[in-house]
N, C-alpha and C positions, 0 to 999 in steps of 0.2 A: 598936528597929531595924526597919525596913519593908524587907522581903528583897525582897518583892513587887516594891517602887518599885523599890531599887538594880538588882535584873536588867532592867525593863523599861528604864531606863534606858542600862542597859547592851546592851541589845540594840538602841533606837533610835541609836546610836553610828555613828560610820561602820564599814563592816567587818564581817564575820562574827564572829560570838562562837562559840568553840570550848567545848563541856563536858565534859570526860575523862568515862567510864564506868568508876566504882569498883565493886568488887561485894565489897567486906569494907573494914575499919578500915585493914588494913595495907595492899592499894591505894591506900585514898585519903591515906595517909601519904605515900605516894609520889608521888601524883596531885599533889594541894597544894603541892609545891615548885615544880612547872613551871606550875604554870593557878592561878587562882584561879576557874575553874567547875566543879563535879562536878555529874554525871549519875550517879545511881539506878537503874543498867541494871537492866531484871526479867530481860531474862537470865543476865545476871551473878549476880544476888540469886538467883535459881531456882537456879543449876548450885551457888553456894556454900551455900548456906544447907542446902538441901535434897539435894543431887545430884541436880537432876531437870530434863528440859528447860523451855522456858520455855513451857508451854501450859495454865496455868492453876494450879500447885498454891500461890501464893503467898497464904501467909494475910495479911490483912493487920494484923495486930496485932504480926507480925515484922516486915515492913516499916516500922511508925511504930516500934519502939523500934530499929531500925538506920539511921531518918534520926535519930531523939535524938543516940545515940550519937555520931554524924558532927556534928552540930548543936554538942555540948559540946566535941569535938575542932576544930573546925574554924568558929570564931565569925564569919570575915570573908568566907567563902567562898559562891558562889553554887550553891544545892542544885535542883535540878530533879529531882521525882521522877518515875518511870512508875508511875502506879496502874493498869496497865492497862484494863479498861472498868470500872474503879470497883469489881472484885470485884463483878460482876453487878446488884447492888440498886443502883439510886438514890438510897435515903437512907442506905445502908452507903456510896456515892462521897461524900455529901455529910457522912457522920461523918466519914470520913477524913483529906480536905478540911480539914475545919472544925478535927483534930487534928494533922496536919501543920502547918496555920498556925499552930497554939499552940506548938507544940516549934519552929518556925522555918522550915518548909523555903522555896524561893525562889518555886516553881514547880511545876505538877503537869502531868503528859501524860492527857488522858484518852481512849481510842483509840473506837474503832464495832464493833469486833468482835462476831462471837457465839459464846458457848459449844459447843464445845471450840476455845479458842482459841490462835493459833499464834503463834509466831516472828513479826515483821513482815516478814520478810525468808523466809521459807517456802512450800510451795506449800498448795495447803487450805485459804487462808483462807475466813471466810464475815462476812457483815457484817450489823448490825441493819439492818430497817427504819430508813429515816434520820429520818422524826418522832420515832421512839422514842428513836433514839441523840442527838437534838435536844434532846427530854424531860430527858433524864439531864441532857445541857452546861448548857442552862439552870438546871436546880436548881443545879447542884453554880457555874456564874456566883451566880447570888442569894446562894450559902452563902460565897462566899469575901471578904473585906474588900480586902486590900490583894495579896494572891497570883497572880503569873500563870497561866493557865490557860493550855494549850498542845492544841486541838483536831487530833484525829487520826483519818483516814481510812486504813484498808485496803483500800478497794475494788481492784478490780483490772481491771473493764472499763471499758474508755475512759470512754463516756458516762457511765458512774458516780462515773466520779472527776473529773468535770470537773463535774459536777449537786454530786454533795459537796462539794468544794471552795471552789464558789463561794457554797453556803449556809450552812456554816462560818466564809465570811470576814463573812457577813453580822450574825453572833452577834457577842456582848460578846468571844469570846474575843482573846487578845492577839495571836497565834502559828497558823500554821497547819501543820500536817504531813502527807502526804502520803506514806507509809512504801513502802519498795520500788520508788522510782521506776527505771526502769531506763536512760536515757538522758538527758539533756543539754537534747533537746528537749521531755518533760513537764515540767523548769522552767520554760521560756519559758510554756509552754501554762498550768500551774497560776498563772506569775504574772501572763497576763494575766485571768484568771476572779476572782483574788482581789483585786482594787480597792485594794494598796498593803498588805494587811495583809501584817504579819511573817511571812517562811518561816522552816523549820526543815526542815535537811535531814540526816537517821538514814546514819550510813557505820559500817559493817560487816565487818569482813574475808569472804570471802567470799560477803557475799550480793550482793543484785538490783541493787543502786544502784552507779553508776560509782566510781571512786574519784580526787575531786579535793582541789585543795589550797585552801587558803582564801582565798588569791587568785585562785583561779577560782570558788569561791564568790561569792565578793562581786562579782565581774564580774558574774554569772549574778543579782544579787538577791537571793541567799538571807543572810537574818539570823542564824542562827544553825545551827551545827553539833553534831550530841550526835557523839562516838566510843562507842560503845556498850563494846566490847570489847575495847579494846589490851590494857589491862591484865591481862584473865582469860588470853588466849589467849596473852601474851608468858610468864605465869606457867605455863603449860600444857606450853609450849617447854622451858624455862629447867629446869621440875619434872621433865619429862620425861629431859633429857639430863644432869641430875646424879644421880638415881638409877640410870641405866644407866652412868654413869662410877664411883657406889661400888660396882656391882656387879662390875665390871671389874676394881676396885681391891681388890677382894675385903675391900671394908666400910672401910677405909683412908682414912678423909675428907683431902680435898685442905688442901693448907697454903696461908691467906690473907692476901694482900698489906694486911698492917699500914694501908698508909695509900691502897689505894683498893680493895682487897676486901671483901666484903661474909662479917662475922662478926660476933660477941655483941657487939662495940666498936659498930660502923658502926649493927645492927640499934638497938642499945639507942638510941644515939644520934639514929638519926629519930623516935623513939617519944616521947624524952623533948620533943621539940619541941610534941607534943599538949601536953605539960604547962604547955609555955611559952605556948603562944595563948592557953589558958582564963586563965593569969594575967593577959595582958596586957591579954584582955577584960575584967576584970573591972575592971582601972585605970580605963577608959575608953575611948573610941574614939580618942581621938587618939594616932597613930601606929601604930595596929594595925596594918595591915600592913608598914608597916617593924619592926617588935618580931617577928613572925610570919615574915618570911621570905620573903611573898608579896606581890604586887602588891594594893594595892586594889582594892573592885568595879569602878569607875569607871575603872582602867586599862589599857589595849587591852592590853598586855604583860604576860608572863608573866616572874616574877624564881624561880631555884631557890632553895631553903631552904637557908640556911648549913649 
């Protein structure tokens, strides 16, 4: 399977391609019914894995066995991971890389940041010299075979980000990114600097960048879209307001609707779906994602899981 090909292919598609942000197993259980793209938020990955914000603590040796894990659960699925700036070293970006493509993943983000590095969406950022952060894209382009590369600038002042940009589009990379854009009109501007290559454009619940739909997307030029976060912050909500209703209830768990509340029936039963894709992968590819639940890579539409 060349994960590489099916996502770039799927991102030359007409339309914006949308990549839900999982940040555990049972998100992307969830994720996978609606999209067949998932995104590898480090923020997500940071607040769950660790409880720590997203500014660096992520090792990466947890990150390659939590795309594994996704990888065996979710065989038909397009995985775009965030290795942030590669976990600093260059040849540690380009181990990673070269390890991620082995266990499957689709795609990798590699950003410009420098150490202590922030949220994309945060204020404090700071950015490599750009030969240097050039330095890295280029190795970790030569290390990858068939893997989209998805080049990513933080910069934050104008001239900066339009000099990045444009020398980013000029690399092998596939995708370009552009993180924290604040308005409507740095797409136009970023797509004219970037000579037709692919955007990627990062939506956030409350940070810097607007919030549109993917039909304004795709007006606007942009190829693909990551959600970084619905699913942490919906789960944040959700966690929030049932633990203050058992407390209310004084411990007295709420009684749930048999046939569309969510209990040990409902839970077990998305679960056991992971178990059904790895079989179905293993038959063969043909029919996979009708067997799965989910739309093929190659499908603009998103189908929910039985």
């Amino acid at each position: 399977m060349n994960y590489g090909t099916e996502l770039r292919d799927r991102i030359a598609a007409p339309g914006t391609t949308p990549l839900i942000g999982v940040y555990d197993m049972y998100s992307a259980s969830l994720a996978a019914g609606h999209y067949d793209g998932l995104f590898v938020s480090g923020f997500g990955f940071a607040a769950s894995y660790y409880g720590l914000p997203d500014i660096g603590f992520i090792a990466w040796p947890d990150m390659l066995g939590f795309v594994q894990r996704l990888r065996g659960a979710f065989p038909r699925h397009h995985l775009l991971v965030d290795i942030d700036d590669g976990y600093a070293d260059p040849e540690v970006a380009c181990h990673v890389v070269e390890s991620l493509e082995r266990i499957g993943a689709s795609g990798v983000i590699l950003e410009d940041q420098k150490r202590p590095r922030r949220c994309g969406h945060a204020d404090g950022k700071q950015v490599l010299p750009l030969d240097e952060y050039l330095t890295k894209l280029e190795m970790v382009l030569r290390t990858r075979e068939d893997m989209v590369v998805v080049a990513r600038t933080d910069a934050t002042d104008e001239a900066d980000i339009i000099e990045r940009a444009g020398r980013l589009a000029a690399t092998e990379a596939d995708v370009i990114l552009v993180d924290g854009v604040r308005d409507v009109e740095w797409i136009h501007r970023i797509r004219e600097v970037t000579d037709g290559k692919p955007l990627l454009f990062n939506q956030i619940a409350g940070g810097k960048s607007p919030r549109l739909s993917l039909a304004e997307l795709t007006e606007l030029g942009v190829d693909v879209a990551i959600y970084s976060t619905p699913c942490l912050f919906a789960a944040h909500e959700a966690m929030e307001a049932a633990l203050a209703e058992l407390k209310r209830a004084d411990g007295r768990l709420p009684a749930v609707d048999p046939e569309r509340g969510v209990g040990v029936t409902a839970s077990t039963r998305l679960l056991e779906q992971n178990i059904a894709r790895r079989r179905v992968a293993r038959g063969g590819a043909a029919g996979v994602g009708a067997g799965a639940g989910v739309s093929a890579p190659g499908s603009r539409t998103s189908s929910p899981a039985p």
